[in-house]
C-alpha positions as CSV (number, residue, x, y, z in Angstrom):
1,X,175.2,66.5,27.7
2,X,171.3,66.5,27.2
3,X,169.2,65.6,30.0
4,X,165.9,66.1,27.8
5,X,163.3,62.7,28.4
6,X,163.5,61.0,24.4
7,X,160.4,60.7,23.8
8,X,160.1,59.9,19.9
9,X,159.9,56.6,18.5
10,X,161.5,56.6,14.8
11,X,161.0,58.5,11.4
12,X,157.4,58.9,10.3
13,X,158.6,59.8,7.0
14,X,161.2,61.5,4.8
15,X,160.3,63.5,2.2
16,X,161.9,64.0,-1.4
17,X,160.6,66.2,-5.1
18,X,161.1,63.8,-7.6
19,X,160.8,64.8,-11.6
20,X,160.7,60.9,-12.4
21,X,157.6,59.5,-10.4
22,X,157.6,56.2,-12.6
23,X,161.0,55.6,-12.3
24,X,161.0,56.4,-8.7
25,X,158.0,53.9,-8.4
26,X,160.0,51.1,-10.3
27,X,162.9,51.6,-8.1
28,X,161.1,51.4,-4.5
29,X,158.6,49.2,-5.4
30,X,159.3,46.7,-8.2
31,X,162.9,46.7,-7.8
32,X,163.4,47.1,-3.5
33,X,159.7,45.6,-2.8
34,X,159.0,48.9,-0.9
35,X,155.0,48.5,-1.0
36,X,153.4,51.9,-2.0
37,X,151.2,52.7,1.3
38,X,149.4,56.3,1.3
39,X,149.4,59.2,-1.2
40,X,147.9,62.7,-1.0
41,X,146.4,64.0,-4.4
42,X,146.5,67.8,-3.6
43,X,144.6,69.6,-6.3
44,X,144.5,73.4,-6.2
45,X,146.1,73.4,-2.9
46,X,148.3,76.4,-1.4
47,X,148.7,79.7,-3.1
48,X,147.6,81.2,-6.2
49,X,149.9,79.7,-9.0
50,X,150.8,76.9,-6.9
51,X,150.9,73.6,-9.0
52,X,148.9,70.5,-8.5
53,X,150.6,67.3,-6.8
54,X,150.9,63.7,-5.6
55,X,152.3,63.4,-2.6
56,X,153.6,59.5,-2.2
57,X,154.4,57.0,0.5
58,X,156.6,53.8,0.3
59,X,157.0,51.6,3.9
60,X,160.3,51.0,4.6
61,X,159.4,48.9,8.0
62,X,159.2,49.6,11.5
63,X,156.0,52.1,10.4
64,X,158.6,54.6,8.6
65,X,158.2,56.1,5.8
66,X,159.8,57.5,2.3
67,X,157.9,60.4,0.7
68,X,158.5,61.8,-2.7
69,X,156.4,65.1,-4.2
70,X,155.5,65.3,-7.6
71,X,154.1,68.6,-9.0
72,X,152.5,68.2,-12.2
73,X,153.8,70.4,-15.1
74,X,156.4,71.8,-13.0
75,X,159.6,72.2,-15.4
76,X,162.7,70.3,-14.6
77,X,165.0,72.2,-15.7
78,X,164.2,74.4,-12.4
79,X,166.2,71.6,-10.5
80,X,169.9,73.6,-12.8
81,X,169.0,76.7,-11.8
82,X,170.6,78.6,-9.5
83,X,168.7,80.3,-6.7
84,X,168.6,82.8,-3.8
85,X,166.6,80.6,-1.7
86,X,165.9,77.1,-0.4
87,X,168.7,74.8,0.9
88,X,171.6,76.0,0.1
89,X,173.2,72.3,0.6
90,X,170.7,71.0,-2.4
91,X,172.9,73.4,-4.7
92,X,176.2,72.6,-5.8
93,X,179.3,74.5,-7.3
94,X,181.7,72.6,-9.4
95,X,183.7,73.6,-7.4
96,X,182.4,71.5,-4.5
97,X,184.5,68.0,-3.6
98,X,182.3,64.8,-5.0
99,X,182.8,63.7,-1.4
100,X,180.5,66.3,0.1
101,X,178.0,65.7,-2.5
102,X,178.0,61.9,-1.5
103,X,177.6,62.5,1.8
104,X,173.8,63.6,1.7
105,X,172.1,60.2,1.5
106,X,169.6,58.3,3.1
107,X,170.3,55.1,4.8
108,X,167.7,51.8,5.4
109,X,168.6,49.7,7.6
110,X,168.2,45.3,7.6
111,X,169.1,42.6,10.1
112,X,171.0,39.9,8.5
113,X,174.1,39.4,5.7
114,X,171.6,37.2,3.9
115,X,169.2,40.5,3.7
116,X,172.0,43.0,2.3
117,X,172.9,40.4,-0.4
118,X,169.2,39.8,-1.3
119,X,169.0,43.5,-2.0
120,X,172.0,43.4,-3.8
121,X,171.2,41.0,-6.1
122,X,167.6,42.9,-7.0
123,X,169.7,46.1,-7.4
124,X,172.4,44.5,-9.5
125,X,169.0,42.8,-11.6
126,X,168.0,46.8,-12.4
127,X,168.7,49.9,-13.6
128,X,170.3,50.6,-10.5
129,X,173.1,47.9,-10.2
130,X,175.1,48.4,-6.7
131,X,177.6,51.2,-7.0
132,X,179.9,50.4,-4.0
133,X,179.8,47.8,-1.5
134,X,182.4,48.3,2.2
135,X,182.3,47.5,5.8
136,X,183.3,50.5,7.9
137,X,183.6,50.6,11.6
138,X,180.9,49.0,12.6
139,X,178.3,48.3,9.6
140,X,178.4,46.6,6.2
141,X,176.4,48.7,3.2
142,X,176.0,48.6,-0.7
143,X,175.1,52.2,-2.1
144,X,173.4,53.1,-5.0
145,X,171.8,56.6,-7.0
146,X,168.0,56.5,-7.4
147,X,166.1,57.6,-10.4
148,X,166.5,61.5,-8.7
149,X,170.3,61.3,-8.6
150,X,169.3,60.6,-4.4
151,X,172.6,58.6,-2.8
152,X,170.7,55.1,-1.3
153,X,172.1,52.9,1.6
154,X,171.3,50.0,2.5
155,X,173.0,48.9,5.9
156,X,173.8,45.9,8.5
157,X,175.3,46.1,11.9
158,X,178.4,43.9,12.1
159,X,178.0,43.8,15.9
160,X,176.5,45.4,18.5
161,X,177.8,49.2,19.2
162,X,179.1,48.9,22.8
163,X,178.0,51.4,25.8
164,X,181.5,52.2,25.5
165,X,180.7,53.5,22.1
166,X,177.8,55.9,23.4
167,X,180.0,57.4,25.9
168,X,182.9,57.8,23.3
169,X,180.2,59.4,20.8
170,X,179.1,61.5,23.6
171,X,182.8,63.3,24.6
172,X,184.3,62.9,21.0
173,X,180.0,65.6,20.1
174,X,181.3,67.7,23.1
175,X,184.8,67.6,22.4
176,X,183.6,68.9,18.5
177,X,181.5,71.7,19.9
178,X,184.3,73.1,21.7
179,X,187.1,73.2,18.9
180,X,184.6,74.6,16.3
181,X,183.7,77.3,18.7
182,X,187.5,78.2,18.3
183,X,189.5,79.9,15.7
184,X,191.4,76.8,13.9
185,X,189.5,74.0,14.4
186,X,191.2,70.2,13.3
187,X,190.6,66.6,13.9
188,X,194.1,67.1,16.1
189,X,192.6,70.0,18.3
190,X,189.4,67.8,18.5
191,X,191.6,64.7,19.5
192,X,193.4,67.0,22.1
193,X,190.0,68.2,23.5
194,X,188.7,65.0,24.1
195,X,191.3,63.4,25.9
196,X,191.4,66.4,28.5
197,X,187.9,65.6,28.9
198,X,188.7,62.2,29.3
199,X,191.2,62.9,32.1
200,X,189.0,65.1,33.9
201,X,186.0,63.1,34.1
202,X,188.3,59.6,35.0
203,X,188.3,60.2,38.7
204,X,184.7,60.5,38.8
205,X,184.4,57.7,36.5
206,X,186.1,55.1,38.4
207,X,184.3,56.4,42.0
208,X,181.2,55.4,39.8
209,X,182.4,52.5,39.1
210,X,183.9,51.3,42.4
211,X,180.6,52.8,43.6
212,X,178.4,49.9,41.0
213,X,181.1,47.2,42.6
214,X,180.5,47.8,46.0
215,X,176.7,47.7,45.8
216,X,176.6,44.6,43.8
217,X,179.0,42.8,46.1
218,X,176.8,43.6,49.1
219,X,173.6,41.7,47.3
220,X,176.0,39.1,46.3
């Protein structure tokens, strides 16, 4: 388990290349309310051949940021081709399952039921009408594609997570970087990892605990 101080406070932004700067404007601004808040306009920046762009910032709250690039006369058919270099999880087979496509999103976060539904009902107003709407464990979302073909999120905590939750996070990460290290690795080896963890660390666990009873029954 890390011991490193956390130190940072947040995203300052994430960054996206869009070929579809207008739609992506109508989108995140006209259609979410995302105000448009900073923009670069980098003109015969970088290398020799390297296109001109507009480099563009919507808030998203809490001083984050979404980013989008747009290079100028770039063609977009580059985004079909297939290349040697890059990231190789931007590229896709047809051979690759839809549900790993899906899973690359990004995922904004709002406080109340009343929130989610309000964004709902601008989404289901656009373009861009909700796609899927679930609870799952612990959150409620409604999901969407952008005017990229960019998976979208929008999410509200059902409850609180519990610090029962961290520590089961915590030994299910450790349990999952043990079994992958291994030759065969399965949700039932991880499942089998984690509970000899769990028996392990129990002894020390409950003199910890009897440890936090006996010092709050002497202040008592």
């Amino acid at each position: 388990m890390s011991q490193l101080r956390h130190v940072v406070r947040g995203v300052d932004h994430a960054a996206f290349p869009t070929f579809d700067p207008a739609g992506t404007v109508r989108f995140y601004r006209d259609v979410l309310g995302f105000p448009v808040v900073h923009s670069i306009c980098a003109a015969g920046w970088g290398p020799e051949g390297h296109p001109d762009f507009i480099h563009f910032f919507f808030d998203i709250g809490n001083d984050d940021r979404l980013a989008f690039f747009y290079y100028f006369g770039l063609d977009t058919d580059v985004a079909g081709h297939p290349a040697e270099k890059g990231d190789v999880y931007a590229r896709f087979g047809a051979d690759v399952p839809d549900f790993f496509v899906r899973s690359r999103h990004l995922a904004i976060h709002v406080d109340t039921e009343e929130d989610l539904l309000e964004y709902r009902r601008r989404l289901d107003a656009s373009e861009w009408p909700v796609e899927l709407q679930i609870q799952h464990e612990t959150i409620e979302s409604i999901y969407t594609h952008d005017p990229n073909g960019y998976m979208f999120e929008i999410t509200r905590a059902l409850r609180p997570v519990l610090p029962q939750e961290d520590l089961d996070a915590q030994l299910t990460i450790e349990a999952l970087l043990d079994v992958v290290a291994g030759p065969d690795p399965s949700m039932a080896a991880l499942i089998a990892r984690k509970a000899e963890l769990i028996v392990t660390r129990a002894e020390a666990w409950e003199a910890e605990r009897r440890e936090h009873a006996d010092r709050a029954g002497s202040v008592s």
